[in-house]
C-alpha positions as semicolon CSV with decimal commas, in nm:
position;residue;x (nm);y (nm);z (nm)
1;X;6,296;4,665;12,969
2;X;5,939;4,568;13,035
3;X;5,922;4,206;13,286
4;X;6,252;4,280;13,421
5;X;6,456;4,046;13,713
6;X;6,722;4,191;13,799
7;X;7,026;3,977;13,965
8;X;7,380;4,084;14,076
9;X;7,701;4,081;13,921
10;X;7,817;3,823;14,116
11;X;7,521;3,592;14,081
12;X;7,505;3,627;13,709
13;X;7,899;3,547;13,670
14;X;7,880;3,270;13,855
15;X;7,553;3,117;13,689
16;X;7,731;3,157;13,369
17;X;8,034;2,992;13,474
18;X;7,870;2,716;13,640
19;X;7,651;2,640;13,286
20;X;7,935;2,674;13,048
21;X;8,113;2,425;13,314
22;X;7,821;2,208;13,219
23;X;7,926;2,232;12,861
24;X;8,223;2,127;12,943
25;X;8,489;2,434;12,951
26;X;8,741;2,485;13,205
27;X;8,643;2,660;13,505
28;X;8,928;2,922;13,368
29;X;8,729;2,999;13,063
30;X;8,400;2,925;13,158
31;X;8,465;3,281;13,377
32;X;8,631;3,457;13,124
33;X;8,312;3,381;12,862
34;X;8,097;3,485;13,191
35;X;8,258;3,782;13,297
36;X;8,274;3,912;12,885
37;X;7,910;3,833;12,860
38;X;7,785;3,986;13,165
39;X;8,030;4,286;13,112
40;X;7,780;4,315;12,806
41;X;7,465;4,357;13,045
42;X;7,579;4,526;13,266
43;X;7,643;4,807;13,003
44;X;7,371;4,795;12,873
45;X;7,460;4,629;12,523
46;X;7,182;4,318;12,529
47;X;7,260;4,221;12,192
48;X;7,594;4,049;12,305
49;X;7,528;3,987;12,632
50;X;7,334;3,684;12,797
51;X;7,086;3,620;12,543
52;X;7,352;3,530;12,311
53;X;7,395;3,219;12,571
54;X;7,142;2,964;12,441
55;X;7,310;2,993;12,068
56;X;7,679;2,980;12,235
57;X;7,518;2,662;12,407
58;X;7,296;2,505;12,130
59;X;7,666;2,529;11,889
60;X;7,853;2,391;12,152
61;X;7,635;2,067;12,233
62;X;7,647;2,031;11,836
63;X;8,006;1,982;11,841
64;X;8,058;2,302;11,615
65;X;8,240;2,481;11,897
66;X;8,566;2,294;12,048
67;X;8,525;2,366;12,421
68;X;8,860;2,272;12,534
69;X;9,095;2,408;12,262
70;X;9,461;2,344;12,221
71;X;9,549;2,707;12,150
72;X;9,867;2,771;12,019
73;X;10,093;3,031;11,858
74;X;10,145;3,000;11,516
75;X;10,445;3,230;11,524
76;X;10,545;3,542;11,628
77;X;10,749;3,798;11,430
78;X;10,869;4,130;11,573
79;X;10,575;4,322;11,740
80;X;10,320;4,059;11,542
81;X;10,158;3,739;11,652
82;X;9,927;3,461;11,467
83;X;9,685;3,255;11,714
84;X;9,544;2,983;11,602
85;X;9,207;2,938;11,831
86;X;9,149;2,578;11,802
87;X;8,746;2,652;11,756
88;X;8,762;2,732;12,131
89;X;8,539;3,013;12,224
90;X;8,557;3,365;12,071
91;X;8,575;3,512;12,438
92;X;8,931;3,315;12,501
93;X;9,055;3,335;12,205
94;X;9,004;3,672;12,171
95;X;9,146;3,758;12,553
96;X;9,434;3,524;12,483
97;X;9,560;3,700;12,196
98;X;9,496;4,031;12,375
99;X;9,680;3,938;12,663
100;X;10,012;3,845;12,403
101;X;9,949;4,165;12,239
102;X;10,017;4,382;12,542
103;X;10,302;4,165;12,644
104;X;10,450;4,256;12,326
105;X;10,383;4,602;12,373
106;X;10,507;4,630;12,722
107;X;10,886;4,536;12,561
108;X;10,826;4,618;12,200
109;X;10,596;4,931;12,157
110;X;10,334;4,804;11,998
111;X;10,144;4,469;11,962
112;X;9,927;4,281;11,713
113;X;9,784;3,951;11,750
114;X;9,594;3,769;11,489
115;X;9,356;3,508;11,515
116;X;9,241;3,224;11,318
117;X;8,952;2,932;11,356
118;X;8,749;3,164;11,610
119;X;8,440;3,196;11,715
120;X;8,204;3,495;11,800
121;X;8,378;3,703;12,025
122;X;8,116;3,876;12,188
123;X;8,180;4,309;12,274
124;X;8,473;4,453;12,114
125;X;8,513;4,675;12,402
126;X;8,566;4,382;12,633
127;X;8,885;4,339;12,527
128;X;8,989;4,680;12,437
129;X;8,944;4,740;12,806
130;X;9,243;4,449;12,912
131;X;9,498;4,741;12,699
132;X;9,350;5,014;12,902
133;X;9,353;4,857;13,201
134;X;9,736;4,788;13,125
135;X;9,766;5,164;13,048
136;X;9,790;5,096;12,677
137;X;9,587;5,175;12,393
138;X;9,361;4,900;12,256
139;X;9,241;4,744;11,959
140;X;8,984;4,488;11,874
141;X;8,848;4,353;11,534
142;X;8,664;4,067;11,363
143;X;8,458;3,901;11,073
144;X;8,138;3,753;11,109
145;X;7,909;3,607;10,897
146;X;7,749;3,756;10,590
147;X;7,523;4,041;10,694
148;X;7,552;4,349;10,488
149;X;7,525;4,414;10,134
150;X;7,853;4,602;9,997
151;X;7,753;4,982;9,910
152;X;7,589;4,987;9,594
153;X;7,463;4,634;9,655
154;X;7,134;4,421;9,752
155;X;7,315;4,107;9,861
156;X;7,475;4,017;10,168
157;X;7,876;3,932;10,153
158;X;8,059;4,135;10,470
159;X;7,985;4,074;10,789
160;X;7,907;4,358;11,034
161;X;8,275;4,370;11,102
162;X;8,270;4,530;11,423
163;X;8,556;4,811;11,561
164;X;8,647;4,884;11,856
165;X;8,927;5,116;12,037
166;X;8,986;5,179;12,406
167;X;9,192;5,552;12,513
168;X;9,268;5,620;12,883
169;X;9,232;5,910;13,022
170;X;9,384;6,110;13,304
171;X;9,112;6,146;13,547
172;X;8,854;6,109;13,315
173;X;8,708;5,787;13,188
174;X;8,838;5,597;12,926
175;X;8,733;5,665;12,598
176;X;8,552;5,338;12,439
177;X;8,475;5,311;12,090
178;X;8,262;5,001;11,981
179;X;8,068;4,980;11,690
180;X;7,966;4,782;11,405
181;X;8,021;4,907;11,024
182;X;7,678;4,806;10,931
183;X;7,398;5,066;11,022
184;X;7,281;4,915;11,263
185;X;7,420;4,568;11,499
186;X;7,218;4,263;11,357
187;X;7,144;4,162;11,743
188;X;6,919;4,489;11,735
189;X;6,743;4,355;11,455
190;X;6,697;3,971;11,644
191;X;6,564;4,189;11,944
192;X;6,337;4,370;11,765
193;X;6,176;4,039;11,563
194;X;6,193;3,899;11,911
195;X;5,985;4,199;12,041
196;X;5,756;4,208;11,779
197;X;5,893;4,535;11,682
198;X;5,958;4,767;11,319
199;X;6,283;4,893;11,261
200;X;6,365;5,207;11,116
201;X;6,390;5,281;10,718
202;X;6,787;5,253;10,685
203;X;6,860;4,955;10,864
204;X;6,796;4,679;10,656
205;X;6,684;4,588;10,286
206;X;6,403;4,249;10,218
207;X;6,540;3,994;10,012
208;X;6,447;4,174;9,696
209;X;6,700;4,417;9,798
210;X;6,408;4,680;9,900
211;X;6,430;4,944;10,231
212;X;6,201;4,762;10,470
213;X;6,115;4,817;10,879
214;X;6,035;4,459;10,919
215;X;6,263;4,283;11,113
216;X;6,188;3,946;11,014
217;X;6,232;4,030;10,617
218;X;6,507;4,245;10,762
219;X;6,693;3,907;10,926
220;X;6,589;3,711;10,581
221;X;6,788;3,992;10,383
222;X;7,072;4,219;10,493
223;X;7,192;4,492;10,602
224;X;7,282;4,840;10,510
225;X;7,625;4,965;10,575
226;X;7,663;5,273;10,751
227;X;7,694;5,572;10,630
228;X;7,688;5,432;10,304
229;X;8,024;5,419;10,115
230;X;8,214;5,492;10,409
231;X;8,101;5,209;10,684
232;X;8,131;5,004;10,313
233;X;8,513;5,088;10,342
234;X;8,560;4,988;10,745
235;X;8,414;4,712;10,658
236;X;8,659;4,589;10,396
237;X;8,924;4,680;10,567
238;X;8,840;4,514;10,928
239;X;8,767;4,199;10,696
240;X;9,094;4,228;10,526
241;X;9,270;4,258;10,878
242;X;9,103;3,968;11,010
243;X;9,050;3,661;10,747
244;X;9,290;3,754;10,437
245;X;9,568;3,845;10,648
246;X;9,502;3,600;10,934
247;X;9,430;3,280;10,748
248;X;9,020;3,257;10,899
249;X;8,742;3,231;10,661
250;X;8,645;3,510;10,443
251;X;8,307;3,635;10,573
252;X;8,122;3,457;10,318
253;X;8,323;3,113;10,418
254;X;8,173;3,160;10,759
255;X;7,859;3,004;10,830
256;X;7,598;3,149;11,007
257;X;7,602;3,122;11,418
258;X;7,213;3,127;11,411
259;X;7,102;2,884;11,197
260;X;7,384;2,661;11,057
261;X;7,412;2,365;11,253
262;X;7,688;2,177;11,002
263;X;8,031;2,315;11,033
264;X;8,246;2,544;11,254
265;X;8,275;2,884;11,195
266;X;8,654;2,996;11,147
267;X;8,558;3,349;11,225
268;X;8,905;3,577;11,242
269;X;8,970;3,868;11,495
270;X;9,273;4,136;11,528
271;X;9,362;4,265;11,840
272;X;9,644;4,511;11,886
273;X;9,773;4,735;12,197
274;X;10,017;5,092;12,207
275;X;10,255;5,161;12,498
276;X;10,179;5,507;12,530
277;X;10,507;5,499;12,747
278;X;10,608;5,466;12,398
279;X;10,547;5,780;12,287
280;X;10,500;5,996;12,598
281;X;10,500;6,014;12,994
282;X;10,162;5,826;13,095
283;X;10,085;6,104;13,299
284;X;10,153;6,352;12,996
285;X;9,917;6,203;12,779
286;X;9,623;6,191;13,051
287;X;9,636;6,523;13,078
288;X;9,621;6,575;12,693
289;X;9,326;6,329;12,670
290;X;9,139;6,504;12,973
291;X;9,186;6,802;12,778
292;X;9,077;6,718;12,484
293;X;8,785;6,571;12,670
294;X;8,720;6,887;12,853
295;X;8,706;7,055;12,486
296;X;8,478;6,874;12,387
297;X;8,242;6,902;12,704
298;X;8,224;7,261;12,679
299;X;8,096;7,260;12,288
300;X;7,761;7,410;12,278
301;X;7,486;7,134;12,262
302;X;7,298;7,066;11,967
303;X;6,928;7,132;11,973
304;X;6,746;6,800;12,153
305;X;7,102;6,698;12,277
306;X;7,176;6,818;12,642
307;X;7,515;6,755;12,570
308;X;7,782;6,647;12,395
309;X;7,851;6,252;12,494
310;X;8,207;6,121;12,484
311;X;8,184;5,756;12,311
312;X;8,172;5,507;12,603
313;X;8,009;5,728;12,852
314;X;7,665;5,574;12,798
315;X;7,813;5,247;12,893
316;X;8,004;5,370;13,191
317;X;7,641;5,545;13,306
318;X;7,481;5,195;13,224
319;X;7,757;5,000;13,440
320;X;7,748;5,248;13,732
321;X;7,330;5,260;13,750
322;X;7,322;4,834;13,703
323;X;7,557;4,769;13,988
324;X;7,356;4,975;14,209
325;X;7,054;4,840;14,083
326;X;7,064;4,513;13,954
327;X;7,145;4,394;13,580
328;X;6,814;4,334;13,436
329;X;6,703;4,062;13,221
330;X;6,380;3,973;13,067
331;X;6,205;3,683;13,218
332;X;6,171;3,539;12,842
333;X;6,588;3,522;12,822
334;X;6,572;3,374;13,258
335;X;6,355;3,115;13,179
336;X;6,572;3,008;12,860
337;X;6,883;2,991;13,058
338;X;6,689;2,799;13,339
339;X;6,589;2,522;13,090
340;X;6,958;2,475;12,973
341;X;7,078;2,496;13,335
342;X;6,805;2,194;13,420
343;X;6,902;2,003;13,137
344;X;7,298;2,016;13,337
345;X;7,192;1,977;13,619
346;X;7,293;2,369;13,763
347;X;7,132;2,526;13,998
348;X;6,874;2,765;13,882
349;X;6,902;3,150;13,823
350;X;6,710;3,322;14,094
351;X;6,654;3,687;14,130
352;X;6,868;3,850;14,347
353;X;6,595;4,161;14,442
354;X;6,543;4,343;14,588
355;X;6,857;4,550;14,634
């Protein structure tokens, strides 16, 4: 990251708290939003990190984004839940219905929480990491706006429809799967237009619906699902979990977060936890995920691979290496958040280096 500051956890969490406080959230959510979006930097996942900040601040200034919500449950049923988000923030709606899915799970098993008129939620992981952190297995889902052309297609109608899952170990790290169903994240794309940058052939198709490495005709048309029929298929069925069975908007309903600056979004999520407790002895199952880990570790590596990664181990690399160093940011995305902070009168974001 070339023109890099580089600031401290701490610093970062509480800028971000202290601006969203500007924008009028509670102090309560303003930390959670911080906390989810700097959790994003700090591994190492840029695209939904800070510089999604200025958007989350231009939509809420707009009125499109309800920053004190009345969230309520719908109902609950059984081991199921429906939230109804109040256009509050994806970050709190998202954690709140987490946080009722595990408390279902803790009596009941198993929890699933539902959410309706939501907003972008940020890092799947982020919340798969609440169930894990309760010794549970998590679940996160969502919509989005259309971004990807169904397989067979040249027109955007899914979203990237993002998955993720969170596994605890024993005494090895979790396991953290988070990944969108389109080839490739659309914030990589926005980075690379930002950067002046091509993209690879595979990404993306131009309006016309050909292959292009241009991000800009890239952003204009949409994007490829991947591996073809198959992240086609995840896709329709994360969409399926989140706006027909939740009551949101169907991914074409939603507007986009970027450039639409009429209505609210009504993105859906679905977040769900496991009691392992359920099933087996904590303990037990540790062990059997270390070992299964431990399988995989001694594998042979491929040729150019010096070994074989466990999904979620980049991340936990990235998070261990920034909080020793510094989270880095580019002074382009600094001096953004600096002119929103003026314009609230909060204290500027200084550099916190060196460490």
């Amino acid at each position: 990251m070339s023109e890099a500051l580089r600031f401290r956890v701490e610093t970062l969490e509480r800028f971000v708290t202290d601006l969203l406080m500007g924008l009028e959230l509670s102090e309560t959510d303003a930390a959670l939003v911080a906390q989810a979006l700097v959790r994003a930097n700090l591994e190492g996942v840029e695209t939904h990190g800070l510089g999604r900040l200025p958007n989350y601040a231009a939509r809420l200034r707009k009125g499109l984004v309800n920053p004190k919500p009345q969230m309520r449950l719908v109902h609950q049923d059984g081991a199921t839940a429906l939230l109804d988000a109040d256009n509050g923030m994806g970050q709190v709606a998202a954690a709140t219905a987490m946080r009722e899915a595990i408390r279902l799970a803790e009596t009941l098993g198993a929890g699933w929480v539902g959410v309706r008129h939501s907003n972008h939620f940020g890092a799947a992981s982020f919340y798969c990491n609440m169930a894990v952190e309760a010794g549970m297995i998590g679940f996160a889902f969502s919509n989005s706006p259309p971004g990807m052309v169904p397989y067979g297609g040249r027109q955007a109608y899914l979203g990237t429809n993002p998955i993720g899952i969170g596994i605890p170990g024993g005494a090895t790290n979790p396991i953290g799967i988070d990944m969108a169903t389109s080839a490739v994240a659309r914030g990589h794309i926005i980075v690379a237009a930002r950067n002046g940058q091509s993209i690879p052939l595979g990404w993306a198709l131009d309006q016309n619906g050909v292959p292009t490495e241009n991000p800009d005709e890239a952003l204009r048309g949409a994007l490829l699902p991947m591996a073809g029929a198959k992240g086609y298929a995840l896709a329709l069925a994360v969409e399926t979990l989140c706006s027909a069975l939740t009551g949101a908007g169907l991914s074409p309903e939603i507007p986009s977060y970027f450039d639409n600056w009429e209505q609210p979004s009504n993105t859906g999520h679905m977040v769900g936890a496991i009691n392992i407790a359920s099933f087996l002895p904590r303990e037990v199952f540790g062990e059997r995920v270390d070992q299964l880990i431990a399988g995989l570790k001694q594998t042979p590596n491929a040729a150019g691979h010096e070994a074989v990664m466990i999904p979620g181990e980049r991340r936990i690399r990235e998070v261990e290496q920034r909080t020793a160093q510094g989270v880095p940011l580019t002074a382009s995305i600094v001096q953004q958040l600096n002119t929103i902070a003026a314009e609230l009168g909060v204290a500027p974001l200084a550099s916190d280096a060196p460490y």
